[in-house]
Residue frames as qw, qx, qy, qz and C-alpha x, y, z in Angstrom:
[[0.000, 0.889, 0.459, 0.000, 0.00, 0.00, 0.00],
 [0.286, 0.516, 0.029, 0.807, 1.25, 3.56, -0.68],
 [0.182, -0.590, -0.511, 0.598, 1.05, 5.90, 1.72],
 [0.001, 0.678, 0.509, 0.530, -1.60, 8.74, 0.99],
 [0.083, 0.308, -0.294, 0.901, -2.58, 11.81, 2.27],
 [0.377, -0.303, -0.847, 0.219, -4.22, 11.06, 5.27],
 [0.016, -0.256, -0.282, 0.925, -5.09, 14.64, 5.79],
 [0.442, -0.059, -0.448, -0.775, -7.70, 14.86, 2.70],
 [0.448, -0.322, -0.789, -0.272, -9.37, 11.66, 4.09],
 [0.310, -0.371, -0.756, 0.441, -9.77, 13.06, 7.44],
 [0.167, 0.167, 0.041, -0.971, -11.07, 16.34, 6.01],
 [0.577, -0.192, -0.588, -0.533, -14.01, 14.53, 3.83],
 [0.455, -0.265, -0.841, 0.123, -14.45, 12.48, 7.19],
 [0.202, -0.442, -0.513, 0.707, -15.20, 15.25, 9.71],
 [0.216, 0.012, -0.076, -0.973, -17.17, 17.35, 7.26],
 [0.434, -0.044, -0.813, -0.387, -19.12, 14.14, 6.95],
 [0.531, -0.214, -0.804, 0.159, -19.31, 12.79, 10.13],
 [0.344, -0.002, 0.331, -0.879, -21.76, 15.61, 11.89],
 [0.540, -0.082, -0.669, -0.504, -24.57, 13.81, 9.72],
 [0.162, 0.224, 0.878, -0.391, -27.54, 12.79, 12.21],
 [0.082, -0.198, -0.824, -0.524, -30.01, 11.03, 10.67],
 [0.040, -0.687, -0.701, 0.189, -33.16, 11.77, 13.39],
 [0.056, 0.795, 0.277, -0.538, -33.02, 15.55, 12.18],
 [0.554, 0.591, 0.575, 0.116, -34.74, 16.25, 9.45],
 [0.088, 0.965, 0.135, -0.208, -33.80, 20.19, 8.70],
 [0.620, 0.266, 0.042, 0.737, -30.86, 21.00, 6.26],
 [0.642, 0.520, -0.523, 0.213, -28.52, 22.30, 7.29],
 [0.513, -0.621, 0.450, -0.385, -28.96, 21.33, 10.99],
 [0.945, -0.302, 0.089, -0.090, -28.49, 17.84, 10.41],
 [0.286, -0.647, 0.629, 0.324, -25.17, 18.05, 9.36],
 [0.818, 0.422, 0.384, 0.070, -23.23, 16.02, 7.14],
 [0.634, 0.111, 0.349, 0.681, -21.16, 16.64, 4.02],
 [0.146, 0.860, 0.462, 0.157, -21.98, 20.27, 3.54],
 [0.498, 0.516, -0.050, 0.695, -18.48, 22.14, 3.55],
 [0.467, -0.876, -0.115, -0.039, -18.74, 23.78, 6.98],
 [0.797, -0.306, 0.119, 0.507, -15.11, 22.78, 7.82],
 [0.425, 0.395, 0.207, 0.788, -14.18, 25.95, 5.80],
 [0.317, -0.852, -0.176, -0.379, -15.25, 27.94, 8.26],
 [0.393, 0.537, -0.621, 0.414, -12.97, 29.00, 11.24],
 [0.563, -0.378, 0.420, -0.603, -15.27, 28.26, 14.22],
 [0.963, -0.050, 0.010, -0.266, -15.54, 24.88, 12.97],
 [0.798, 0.227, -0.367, 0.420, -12.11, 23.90, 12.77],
 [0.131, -0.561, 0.471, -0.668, -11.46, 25.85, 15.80],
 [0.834, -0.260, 0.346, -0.342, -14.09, 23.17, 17.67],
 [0.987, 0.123, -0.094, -0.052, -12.58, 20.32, 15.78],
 [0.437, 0.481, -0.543, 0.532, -8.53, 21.10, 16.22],
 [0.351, -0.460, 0.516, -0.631, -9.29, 21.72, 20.13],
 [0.819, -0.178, 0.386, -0.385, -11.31, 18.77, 20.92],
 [0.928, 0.104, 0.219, 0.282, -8.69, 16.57, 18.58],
 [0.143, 0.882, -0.349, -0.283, -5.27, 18.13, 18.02],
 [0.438, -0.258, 0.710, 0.488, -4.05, 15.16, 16.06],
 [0.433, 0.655, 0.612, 0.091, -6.37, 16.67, 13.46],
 [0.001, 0.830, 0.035, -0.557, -4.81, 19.58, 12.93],
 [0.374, -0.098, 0.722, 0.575, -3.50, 18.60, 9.44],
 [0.334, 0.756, 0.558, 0.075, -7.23, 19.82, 8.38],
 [0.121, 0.925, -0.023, -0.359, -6.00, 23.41, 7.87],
 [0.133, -0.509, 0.610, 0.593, -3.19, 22.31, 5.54],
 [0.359, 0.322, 0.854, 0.195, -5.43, 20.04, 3.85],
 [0.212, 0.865, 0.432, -0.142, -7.75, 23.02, 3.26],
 [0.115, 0.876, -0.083, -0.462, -4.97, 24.96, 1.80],
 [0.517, -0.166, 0.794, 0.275, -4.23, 22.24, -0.47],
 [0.303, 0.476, 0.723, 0.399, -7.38, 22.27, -2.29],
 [0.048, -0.711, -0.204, 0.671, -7.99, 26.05, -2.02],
 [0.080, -0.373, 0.634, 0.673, -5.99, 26.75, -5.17],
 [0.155, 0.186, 0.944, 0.222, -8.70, 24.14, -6.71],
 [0.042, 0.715, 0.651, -0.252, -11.78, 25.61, -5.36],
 [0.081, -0.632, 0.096, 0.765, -10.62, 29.09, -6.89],
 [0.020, -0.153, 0.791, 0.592, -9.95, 27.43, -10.45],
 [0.211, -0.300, -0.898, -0.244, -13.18, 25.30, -10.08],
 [0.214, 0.020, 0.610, -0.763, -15.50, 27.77, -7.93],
 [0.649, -0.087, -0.300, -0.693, -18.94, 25.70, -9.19],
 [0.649, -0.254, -0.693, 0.183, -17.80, 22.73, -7.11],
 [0.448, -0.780, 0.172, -0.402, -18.81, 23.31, -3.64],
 [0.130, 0.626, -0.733, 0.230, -16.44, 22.38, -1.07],
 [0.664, -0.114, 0.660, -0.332, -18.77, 19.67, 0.39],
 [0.904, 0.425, -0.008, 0.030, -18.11, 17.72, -2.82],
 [0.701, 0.573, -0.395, 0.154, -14.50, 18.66, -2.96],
 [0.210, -0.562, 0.744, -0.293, -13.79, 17.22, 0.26],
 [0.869, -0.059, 0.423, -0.251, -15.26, 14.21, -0.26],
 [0.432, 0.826, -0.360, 0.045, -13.59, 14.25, -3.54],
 [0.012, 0.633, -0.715, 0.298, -9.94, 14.76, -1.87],
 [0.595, -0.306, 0.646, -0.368, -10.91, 12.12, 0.39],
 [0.930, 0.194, 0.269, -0.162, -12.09, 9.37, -2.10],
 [0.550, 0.794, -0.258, 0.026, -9.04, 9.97, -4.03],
 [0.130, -0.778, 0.551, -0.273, -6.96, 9.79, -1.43],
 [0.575, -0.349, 0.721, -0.164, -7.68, 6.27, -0.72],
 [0.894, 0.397, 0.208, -0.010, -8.04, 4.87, -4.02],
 [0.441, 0.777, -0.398, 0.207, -4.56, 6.45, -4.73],
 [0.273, -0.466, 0.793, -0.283, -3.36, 4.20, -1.28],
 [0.156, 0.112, -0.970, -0.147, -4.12, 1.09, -3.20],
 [0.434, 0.179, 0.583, -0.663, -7.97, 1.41, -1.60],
 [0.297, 0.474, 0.823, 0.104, -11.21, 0.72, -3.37],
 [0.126, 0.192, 0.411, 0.882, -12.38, 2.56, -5.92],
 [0.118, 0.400, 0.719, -0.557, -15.65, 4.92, -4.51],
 [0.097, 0.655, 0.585, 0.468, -18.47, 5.79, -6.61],
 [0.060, 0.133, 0.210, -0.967, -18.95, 9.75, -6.40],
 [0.118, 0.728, 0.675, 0.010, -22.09, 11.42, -6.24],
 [0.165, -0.139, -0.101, 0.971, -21.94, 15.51, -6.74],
 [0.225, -0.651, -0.556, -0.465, -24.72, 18.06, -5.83],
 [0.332, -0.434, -0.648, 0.531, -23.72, 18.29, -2.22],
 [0.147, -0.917, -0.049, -0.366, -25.03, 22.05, -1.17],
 [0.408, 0.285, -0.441, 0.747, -22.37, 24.27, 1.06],
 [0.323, -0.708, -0.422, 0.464, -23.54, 25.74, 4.32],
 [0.520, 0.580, 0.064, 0.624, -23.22, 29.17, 3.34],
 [0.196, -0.728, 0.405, -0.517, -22.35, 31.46, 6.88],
 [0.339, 0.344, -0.829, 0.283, -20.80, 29.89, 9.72],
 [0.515, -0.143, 0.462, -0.708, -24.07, 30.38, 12.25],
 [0.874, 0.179, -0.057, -0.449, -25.23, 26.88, 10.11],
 [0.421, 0.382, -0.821, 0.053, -22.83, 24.74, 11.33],
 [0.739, -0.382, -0.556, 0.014, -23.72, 22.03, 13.72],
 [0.462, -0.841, 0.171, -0.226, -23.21, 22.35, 16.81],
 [0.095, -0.683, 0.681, -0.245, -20.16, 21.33, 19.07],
 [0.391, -0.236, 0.816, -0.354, -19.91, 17.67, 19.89],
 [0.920, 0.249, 0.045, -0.299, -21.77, 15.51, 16.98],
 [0.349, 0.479, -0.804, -0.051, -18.46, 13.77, 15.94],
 [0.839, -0.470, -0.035, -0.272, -19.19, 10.87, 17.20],
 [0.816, 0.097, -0.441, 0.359, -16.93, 9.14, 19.58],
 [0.150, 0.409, -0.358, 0.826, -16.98, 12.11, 21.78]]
């Protein structure tokens, strides 16, 4: 196996993994929806895990992308980064979907504390 950037897959994972399924209201229920481009949200996610802090270089990885490409939203092009990332470490190849919607201010991020495992 290659080694891969392990930052992209944890950036697609934590924009992902807010996603609760008993609430119905976009964009409260979280989910893939590009929040993590905000600084309050990577402010809650670097504090309550600082072996995540690799998300802000990850995000200035694909910046450069999102400028070139600004019709992809960024909740596609982290998931994106992320599927790539492990099919380029010898992984499985992931069917994409694209359409996500972005959060578009920062007052529509979940809240603190949906990651689960916390």
């Amino acid at each position: 196996m290659r080694p891969f950037p392990l930052k992209q897959v944890r950036l697609g994972w934590h924009d992902a993994g807010t996603y609760n399924k008993n609430i119905e209201e976009w964009p409260l229920r979280g989910g893939a929806n590009g929040n993590l481009r905000f600084e309050i949200e990577l402010k809650q996610t670097l504090s309550s895990q600082s072996s995540f802090s690799g998300l802000v270089n990850a995000l200035k990885l694909l910046q450069p992308i999102k400028d070139k490409y600004s019709g992809v939203t960024y909740a596609d092009l982290f998931q994106l980064a992320s599927a790539t990332a492990m099919e380029e470490a010898g992984g499985s190849k992931f069917p994409m979907k694209y359409g996500r919607v972005d959060v578009s201010e920062p007052e529509q991020c979940p809240e603190e504390g949906r990651l689960p495992g916390k």
